[in-house]
C-alpha positions in Angstrom: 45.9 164.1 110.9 48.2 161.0 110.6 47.2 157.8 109.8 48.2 154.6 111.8 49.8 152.0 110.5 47.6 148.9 110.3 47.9 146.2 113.5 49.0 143.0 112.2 46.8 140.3 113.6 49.6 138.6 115.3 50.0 141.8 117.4 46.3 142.5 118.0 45.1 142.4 121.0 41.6 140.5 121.6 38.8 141.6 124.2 39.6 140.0 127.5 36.4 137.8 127.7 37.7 136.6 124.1 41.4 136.5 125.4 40.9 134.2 128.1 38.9 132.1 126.2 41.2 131.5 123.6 43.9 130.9 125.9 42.1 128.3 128.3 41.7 126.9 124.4 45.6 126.6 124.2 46.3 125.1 127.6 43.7 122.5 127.4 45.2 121.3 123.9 48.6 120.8 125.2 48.2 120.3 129.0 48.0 116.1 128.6 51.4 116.4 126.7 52.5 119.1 129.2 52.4 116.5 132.2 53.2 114.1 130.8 56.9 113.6 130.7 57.3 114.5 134.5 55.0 111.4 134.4 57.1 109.1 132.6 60.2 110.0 133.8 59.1 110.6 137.1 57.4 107.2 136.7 60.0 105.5 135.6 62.9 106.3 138.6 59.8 105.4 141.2 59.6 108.9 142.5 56.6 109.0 145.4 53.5 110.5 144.9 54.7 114.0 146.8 57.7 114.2 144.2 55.6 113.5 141.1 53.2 116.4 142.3 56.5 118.2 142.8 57.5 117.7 139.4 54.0 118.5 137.7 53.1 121.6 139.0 57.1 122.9 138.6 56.7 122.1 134.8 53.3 123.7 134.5 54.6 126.9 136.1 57.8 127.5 133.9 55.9 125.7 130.6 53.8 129.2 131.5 57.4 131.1 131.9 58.5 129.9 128.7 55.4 130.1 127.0 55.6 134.3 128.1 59.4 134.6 126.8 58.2 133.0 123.3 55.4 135.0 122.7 56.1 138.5 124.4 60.1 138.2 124.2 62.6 141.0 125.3 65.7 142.0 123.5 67.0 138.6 121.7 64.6 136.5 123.2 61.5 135.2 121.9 60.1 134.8 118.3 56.8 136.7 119.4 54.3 134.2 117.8 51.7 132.3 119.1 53.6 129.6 120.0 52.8 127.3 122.8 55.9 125.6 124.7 56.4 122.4 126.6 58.5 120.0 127.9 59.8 117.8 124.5 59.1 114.1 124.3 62.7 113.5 122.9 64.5 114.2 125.9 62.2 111.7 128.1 64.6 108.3 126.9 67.8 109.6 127.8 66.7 111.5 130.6 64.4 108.0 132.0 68.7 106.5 131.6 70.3 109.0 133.3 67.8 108.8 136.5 67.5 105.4 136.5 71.8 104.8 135.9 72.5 106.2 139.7 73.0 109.6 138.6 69.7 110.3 139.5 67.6 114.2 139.5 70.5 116.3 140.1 72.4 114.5 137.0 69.4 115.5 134.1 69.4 118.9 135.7 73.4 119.4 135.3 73.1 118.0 131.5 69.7 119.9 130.9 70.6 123.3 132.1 74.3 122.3 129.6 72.1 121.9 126.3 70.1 125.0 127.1 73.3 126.9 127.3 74.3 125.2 124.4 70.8 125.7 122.5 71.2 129.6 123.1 75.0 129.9 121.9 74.2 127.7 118.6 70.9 129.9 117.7 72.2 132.1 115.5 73.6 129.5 113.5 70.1 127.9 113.1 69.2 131.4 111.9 71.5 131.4 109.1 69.7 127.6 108.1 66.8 129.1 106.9 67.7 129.6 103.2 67.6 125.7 103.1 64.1 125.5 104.3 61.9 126.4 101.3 58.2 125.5 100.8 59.4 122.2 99.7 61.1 121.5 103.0 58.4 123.9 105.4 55.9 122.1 103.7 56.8 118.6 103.9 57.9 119.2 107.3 54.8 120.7 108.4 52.8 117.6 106.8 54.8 115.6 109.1 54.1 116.6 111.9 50.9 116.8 111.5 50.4 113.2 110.7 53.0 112.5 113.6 50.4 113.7 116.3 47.5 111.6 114.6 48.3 108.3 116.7 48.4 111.0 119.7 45.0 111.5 119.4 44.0 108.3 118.3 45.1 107.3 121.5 43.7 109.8 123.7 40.4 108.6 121.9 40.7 104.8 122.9 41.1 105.3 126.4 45.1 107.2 126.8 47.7 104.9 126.3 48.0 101.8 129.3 44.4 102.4 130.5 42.5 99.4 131.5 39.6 99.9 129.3 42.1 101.6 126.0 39.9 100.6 123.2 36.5 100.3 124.4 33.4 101.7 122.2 32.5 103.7 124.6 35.9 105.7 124.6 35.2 106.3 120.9 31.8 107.3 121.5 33.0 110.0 123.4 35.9 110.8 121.1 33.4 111.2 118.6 31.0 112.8 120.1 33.4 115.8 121.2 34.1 116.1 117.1 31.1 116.0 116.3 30.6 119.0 118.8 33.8 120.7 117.7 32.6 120.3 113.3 29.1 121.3 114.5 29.8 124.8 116.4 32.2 125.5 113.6 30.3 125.2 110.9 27.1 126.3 112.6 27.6 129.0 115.4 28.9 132.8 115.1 32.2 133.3 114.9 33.5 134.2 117.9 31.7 130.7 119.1 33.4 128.6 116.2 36.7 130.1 117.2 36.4 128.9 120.6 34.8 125.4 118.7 37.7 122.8 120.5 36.9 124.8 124.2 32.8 124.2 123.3 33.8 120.7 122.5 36.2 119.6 125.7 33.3 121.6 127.9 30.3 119.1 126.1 32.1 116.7 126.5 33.3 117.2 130.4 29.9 117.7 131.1 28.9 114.3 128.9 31.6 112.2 130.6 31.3 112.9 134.1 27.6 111.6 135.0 28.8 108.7 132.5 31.7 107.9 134.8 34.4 108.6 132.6 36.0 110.7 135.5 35.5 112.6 139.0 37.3 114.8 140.7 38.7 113.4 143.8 42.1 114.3 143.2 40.8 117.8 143.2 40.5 117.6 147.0 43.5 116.3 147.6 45.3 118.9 145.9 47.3 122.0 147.7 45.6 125.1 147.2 49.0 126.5 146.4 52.6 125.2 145.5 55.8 127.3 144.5 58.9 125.4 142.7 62.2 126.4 144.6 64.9 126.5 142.2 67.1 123.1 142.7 64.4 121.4 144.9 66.2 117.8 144.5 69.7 118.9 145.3 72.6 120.8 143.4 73.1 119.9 139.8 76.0 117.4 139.1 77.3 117.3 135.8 78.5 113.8 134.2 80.0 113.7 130.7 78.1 110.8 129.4 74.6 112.5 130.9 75.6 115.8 129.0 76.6 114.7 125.5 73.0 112.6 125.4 71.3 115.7 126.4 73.3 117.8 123.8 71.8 115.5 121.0 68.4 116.2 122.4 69.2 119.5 122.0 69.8 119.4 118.2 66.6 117.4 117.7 64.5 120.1 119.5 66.4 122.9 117.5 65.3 121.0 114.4 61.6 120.3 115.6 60.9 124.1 116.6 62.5 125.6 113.6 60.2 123.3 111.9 56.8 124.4 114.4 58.1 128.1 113.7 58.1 128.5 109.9 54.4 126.4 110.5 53.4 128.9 112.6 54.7 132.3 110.5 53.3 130.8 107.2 49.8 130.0 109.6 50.1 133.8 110.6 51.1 135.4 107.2 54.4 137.0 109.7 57.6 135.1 107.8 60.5 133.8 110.2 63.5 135.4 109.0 67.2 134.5 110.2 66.8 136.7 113.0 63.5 135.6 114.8 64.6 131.8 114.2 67.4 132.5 116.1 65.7 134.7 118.5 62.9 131.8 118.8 65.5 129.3 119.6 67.2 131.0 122.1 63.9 131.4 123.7 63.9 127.8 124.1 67.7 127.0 125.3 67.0 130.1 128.2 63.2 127.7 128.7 65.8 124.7 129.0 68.1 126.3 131.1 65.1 127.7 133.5 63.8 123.7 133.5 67.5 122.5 135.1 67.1 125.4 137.5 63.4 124.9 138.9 63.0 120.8 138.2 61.9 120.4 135.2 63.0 119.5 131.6 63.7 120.8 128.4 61.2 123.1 126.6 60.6 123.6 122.9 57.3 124.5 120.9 54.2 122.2 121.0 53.2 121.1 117.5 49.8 120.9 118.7 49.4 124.4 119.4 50.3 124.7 116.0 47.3 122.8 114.5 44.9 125.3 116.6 46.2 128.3 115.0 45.8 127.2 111.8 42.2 125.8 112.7 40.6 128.8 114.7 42.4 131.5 112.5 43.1 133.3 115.8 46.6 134.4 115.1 47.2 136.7 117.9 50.3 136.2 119.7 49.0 137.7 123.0 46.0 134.8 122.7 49.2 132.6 123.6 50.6 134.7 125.9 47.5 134.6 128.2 47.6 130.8 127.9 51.5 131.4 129.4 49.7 133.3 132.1 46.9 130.3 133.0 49.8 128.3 133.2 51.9 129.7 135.8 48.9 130.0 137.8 48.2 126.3 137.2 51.6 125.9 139.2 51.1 127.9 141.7 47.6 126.5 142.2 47.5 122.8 142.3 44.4 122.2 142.8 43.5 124.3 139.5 45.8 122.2 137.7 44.0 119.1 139.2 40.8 119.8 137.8 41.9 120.1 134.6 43.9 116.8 134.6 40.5 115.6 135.3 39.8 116.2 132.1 39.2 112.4 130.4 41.3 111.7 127.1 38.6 110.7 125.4 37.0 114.0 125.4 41.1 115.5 124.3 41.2 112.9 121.6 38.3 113.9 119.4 39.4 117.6 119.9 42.9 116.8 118.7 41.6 115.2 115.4 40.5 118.2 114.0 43.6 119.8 115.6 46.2 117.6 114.5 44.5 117.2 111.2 44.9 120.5 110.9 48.6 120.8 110.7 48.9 118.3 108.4 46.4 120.3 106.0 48.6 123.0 106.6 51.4 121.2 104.8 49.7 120.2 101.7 48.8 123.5 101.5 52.1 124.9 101.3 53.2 122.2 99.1 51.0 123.8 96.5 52.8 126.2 96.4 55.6 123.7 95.1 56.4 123.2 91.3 56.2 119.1 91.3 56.8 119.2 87.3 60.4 117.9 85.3 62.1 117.7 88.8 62.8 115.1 91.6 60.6 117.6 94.2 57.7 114.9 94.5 60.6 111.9 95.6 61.9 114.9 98.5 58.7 114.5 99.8 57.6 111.1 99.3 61.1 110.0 101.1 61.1 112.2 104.1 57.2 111.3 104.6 57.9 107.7 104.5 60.8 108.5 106.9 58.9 110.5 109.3 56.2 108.3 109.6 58.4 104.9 110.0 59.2 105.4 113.8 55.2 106.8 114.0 54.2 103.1 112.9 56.4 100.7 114.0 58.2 102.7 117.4 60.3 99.8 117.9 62.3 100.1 114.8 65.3 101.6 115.8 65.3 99.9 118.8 68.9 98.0 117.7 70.5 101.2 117.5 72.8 103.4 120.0 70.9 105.6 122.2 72.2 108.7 120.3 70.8 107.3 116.8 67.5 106.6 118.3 67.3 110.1 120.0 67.3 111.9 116.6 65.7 109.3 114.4 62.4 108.2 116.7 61.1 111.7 116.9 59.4 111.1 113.5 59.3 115.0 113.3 63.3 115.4 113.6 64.2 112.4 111.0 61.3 113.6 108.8 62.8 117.6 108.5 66.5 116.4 108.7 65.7 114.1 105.3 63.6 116.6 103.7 66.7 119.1 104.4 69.1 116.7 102.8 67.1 115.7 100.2 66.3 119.1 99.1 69.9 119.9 99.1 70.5 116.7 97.3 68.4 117.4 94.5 68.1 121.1 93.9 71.5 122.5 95.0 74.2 120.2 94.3 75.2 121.0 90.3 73.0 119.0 87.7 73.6 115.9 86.5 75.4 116.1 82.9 72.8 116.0 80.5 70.3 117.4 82.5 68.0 120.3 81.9 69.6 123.2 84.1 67.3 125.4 82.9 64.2 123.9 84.2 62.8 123.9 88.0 65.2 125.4 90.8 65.6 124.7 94.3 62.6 124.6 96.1 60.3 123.4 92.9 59.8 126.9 91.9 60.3 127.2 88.1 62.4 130.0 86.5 64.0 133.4 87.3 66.5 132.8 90.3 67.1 130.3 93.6 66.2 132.9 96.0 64.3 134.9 94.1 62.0 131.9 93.6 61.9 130.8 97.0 61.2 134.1 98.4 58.2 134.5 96.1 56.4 131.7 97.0 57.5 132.3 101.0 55.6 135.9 100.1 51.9 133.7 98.5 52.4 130.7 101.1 49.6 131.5 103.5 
């Protein structure tokens, strides 16, 4: 009788009571980000009230799409990790210019559906970057973007960003509360309830909020019970040079971010990216991007805070994720589904995200153990690229002098983090020493003795 080869959790498949759980887990972590750029950039060219609908539930329904492709995949498509994907926040200022410039809808859907085109041809050359990401880089980068989602939920916990009463004790009670929830059912309940801890906490804290008057429902009845995106719903795509060469530098940032969210996520799951599911990852997200131009919506790349709740529940199966995909497509077809969760108050998201978000960043440090810090210049790589990361996280006006191309990359403290950490790295460990120097001492990467890549792909093999 022949023996089966072990499942590898990322491929396991999880009861179905388990599975949905776990996925309504996913959605509920990254549906405030998910509508929110339709939002803004909706928002921001004064679309009516019908439009913005428009907009939200067509970006739910292929966020769901793309979510499928990443996780599930088919021939050169998809990384097949749990990876979450959404619209990116570093398209929304160029994309708020063009609409607002005269070129209107049509004009960010000519120059998205450009850079995903663009985002699938330049994947495999992403794929051969990876032997400059070692756990010096992966880990720094995955510190950073932990600590780049903290004010995220910090704000979520006041109140959400422009609300009347942001700040007010009572939002951090909430906040607080909903932590206190999510700590307590981890630490105290069985496991299959701490894994599901951040769902216990946002349902607590629903039920908390509403007879407290954080929130009702009233947009719930006012929703359609059903909605279908028709592919170029705002007109034919028109494609203007200036519109697609911003877009085209958005693209680069989001390559950069998700190469940086996937090595999190395969070092979270024990499953290593190589050179060949990077570039299959990526391309997952230019044919997400070119799907947003087509059904009007935006570019797509993977949510970092998806991340943090893999590496917090331990749940590493892929097809968890994938049946978040699936609650998402239904959320726009459904509007009215996806209505009741926007009633969800961020004051109840916000003290889920801190252990989340907190997460990630814990992530990073511990891949940076990992790290030899000792006769090298490894601890200024990751001091610099920190202290670059978090600069536009801190002051977001910083850059605000600059062209629109420079503050693209450099104000998604995630991009300008992993692009110094990169340079840095190659900087230090594989330019040729200094004269004088010790060449015999610690290698690229921090890793001390025998060779480059023999020492990077040891410590890739114990990263956890």
């Amino acid at each position: 009788m022949t023996a089966t080869a072990p499942v590898h959790p990322v491929d396991e498949i999880p009861p179905k009571r388990q599975l949905a759980a776990f996925g309504l887990q996913h959605v509920l972590a990254m549906y405030a980000g998910a509508v929110a750029v339709p939002l803004i950039v909706g928002g921001a060219m004064q679309l009516p009230p019908a439009d913005l609908a428009y907009l939200i539930t067509a970006d739910l329904l292929v966020c769901g799409i793309a979510t499928l492709i990443q996780c599930i995949g088919f021939w050169r498509f998809g990384v097949r990790l749990p990876i979450m994907q959404g619209c990116t926040f570093a398209a929304v200022s160029p994309m708020v210019l063009i609409g607002t410039t005269g070129g209107g809808l049509p004009a960010i859907y000519g120059s998205v559906i450009v850079a995903g085109l663009a985002i699938v041809l330049l994947a495999p050359v992403f794929g051969r970057l990876l032997r400059y990401f070692p756990p010096l880089v992966t880990g720094t980068v995955i510190l950073i973007i932990g600590l780049s989602l903290l004010p995220v939920a910090g704000n979520w916990a006041a109140g959400g960003a422009g609300s009347a009463d942001f700040g007010e004790p009572k939002n951090l009670a909430l906040a607080a509360f909903v932590l206190a929830v999510v700590l307590g059912v981890q630490r105290f309940a069985p496991a299959f309830l701490s894994r599901i801890a951040v769902l216990i906490g946002i349902v607590v804290g629903l039920a908390v909020a509403v007879p407290f008057g954080f929130t009702d429902f009233g947009g719930v009845g006012d929703a359609d019970w059903v909605g279908i995106s028709t592919p170029f719903h705002f007109g034919a795509p028109t494609f203007e040079f200036s519109a697609i060469v911003s877009m085209l530098v958005v693209a680069l940032v989001t390559m950069t971010e998700t190469t940086g969210d996937l090595i999190a996520v395969g070092e979270m799951t024990d499953r290593r990216v190589e050179p060949r599911s990077l570039a299959d990852g990526l391309r997952a997200d230019g044919l997400s991007t070119v799907l947003g131009g087509v059904f009007n919506t935006f570019p797509y790349t993977a949510y970092a805070q998806n991340v943090g709740l893999v590496g917090m529940t331990r749940v590493r199966s892929r097809w968890v994720v994938a049946t978040a995909g699936g609650i998402l497509v239904l959320l726009g077809l459904l509007p009215k589904l996806g209505a009741v969760v926007a009633a969800i108050p961020a004051p109840v998201l916000g003290g889920a995200g801190l252990v989340m978000f907190g997460t990630v960043a814990a992530s990073g440090l511990r891949t940076l153990t990992q790290v030899d810090f000792k006769g090298n210049n490894n601890l200024t790589v990751v001091a610099v690229s920190v202290a670059v990361g978090m600069l536009p996280v801190g002051v977001p006006t910083v850059y605000e002098k600059f062209p629109d191309w420079f503050q693209t990359v450099m104000n998604s403290g995630i991009s300008a983090g992993c692009l110094t950490a990169i340079v840095l790295n190659l900087l230090f460990n594989h330019l040729p020493a200094k004269a004088g120097s010790d060449s015999s001492g610690a290698k690229p990467g921090g890793l001390s003795g025998g060779g480059v890549e023999k020492g990077v792909e040891k410590s890739r093999e114990e990263a956890v």
